[in-house]
Steps between C-alpha positions, in 0.01 A plus 500: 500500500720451776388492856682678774433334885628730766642306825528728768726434794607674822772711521831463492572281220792523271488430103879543525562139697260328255694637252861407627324157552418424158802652348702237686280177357314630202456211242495705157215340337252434787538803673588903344586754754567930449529767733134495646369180434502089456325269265554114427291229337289233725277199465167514699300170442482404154549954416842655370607829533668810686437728730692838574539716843627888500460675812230779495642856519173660641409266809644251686422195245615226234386537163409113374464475143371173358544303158152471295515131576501549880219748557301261595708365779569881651447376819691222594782674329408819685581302863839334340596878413409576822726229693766575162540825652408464884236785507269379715850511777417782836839666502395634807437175687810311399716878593365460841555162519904493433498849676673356781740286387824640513619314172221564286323787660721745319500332189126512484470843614770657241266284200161436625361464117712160461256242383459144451587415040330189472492335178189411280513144432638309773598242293739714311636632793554163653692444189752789544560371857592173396718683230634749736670280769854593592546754214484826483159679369651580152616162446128376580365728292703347173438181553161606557501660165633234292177248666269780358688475182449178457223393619280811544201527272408792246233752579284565195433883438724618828636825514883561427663357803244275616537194241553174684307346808712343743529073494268331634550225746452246279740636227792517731402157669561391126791598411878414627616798575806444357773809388295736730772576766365310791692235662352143427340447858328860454363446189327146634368691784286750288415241288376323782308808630375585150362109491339526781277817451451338157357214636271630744764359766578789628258869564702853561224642704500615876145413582600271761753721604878601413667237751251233285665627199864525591499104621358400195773661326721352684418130461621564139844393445734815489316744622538632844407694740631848364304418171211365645520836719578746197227408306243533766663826527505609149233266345197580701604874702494278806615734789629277799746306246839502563823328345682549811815289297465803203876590442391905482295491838789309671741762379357852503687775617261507760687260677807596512819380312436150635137449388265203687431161484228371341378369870583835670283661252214262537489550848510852456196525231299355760445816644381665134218243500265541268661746316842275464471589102493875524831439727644293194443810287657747702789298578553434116495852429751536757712257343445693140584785622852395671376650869 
């Protein structure tokens, strides 16, 4: 029998941005999205398995829905939803805290339910980083596709959608990587990443802090400080990251016809301390949106 975990939050929050954010990288496969809710597969320890969110239509909640073979690990899966999904965010707090700034103020105030997507493996996002510099999300996402094609592994007994776990470290450390659609020097550099997790190298964690993490990342050979930033970003919900070089920050309407440099913006994002993340997500939707 299937167990249903609620995971309340404070309001605002908006399904609709989690939605229009896995629409735009959804690996068919791992992950399975519909109108009101997200699933994908996932290793924990030595466990396989899915998990599935819907947002609750009677209170102020997720609805987490777990695979038999994870029921026993409901709660370190419950905090990873948690962090998936920023719920444990004070809309409040971070409204009042860009309140006066006349750039983002606004913003903020027109969408105060703008969260924090973070992914669930950091690993995997690290990977679509790598993948995802200086091209467009789409063309991430295919080339993304064709490594889960490859060298993803089956699920046994998943439900339709849900058949194949992403690669492990080790499987794309292995291979060459050839015929993906990644230049050569890209391709070495996530090999390089993926060989370092593999070998114990290298640990995607924040315990020692995000700035810890990002010069870590950056000692690895073509990876740089907007990756290193991004996937503290996106890989752990980390919200004083910024890729002040990020192409859509530098050019939002929001700036007028002329857009920023990377510096400029920097120095500006000083001010949004320790919320510099939340500003990333506003000023990407203001990019999306065209003003």
């Amino acid at each position: 029998m299937t167990e249903t975990i609620h995971l309340p939050y404070l309001e605002p929050w908006d399904w609709q941005q989690f939605h229009r954010h896995f629409a735009l990288r959804l690996l068919p496969g791992v992950e399975r999205l519909d109108l009101r809710g997200y699933a994908r597969t996932l290793r924990l320890g030595d466990a396989r398995g899915w998990l599935g969110v819907s947002a609750a239509d009677d209170r102020p909640a997720l609805e987490l829905t777990l695979s038999d073979s994870l029921r026993h690990a409901s709660q370190p899966l419950v905090a990873r939803v948690r962090k998936m999904f920023d719920l444990d965010a004070d809309p409040q707090v971070i409204a009042a805290h860009f309140a006066g700034d006349p750039a983002l103020g606004p913003l903020v105030s027109a969408q105060p339910g703008l969260r924090l997507p973070a992914a669930y493996d950091p690993f995997e996002q690290a990977v679509r980083a790598v993948v995802g510099q200086q091209v467009t999300v789409k063309a991430a996402v295919t080339i993304t596709r064709r490594l889960v094609e490859r060298l993803g592994e089956p699920l046994a007994q998943a439900p339709t959608g849900l058949e194949v776990l992403f690669p492990t470290a080790q499987a794309i450390a292995d291979d060459p990587l050839e015929n993906i659609g990644m230049p050569a020097k890209r391709a070495q550099a996530l090999r390089r990443l993926a060989g370092a997790v593999a070998e114990g190298a290298l640990h995607l964690h924040v315990e020692d802090g995000a700035d810890t993490l990002v010069r870590r990342l950056c000692e690895l050979p073509g990876i740089g400080p907007w990756t290193a930033e991004y996937i503290a970003l996106r890989g752990f919900g980390v919200a004083d990251a910024f890729p002040s070089a990020d192409l859509g920050l530098l050019k939002a309407p929001l700036w007028g016809a002329d857009g920023l440099t990377a510096k400029a913006l920097a120095e500006r994002a000083e001010a949004w301390r320790p919320w510099r993340a939340y500003a990333a997500i506003h000023i990407w939707d203001n990019y999306a949106r065209g003003g």
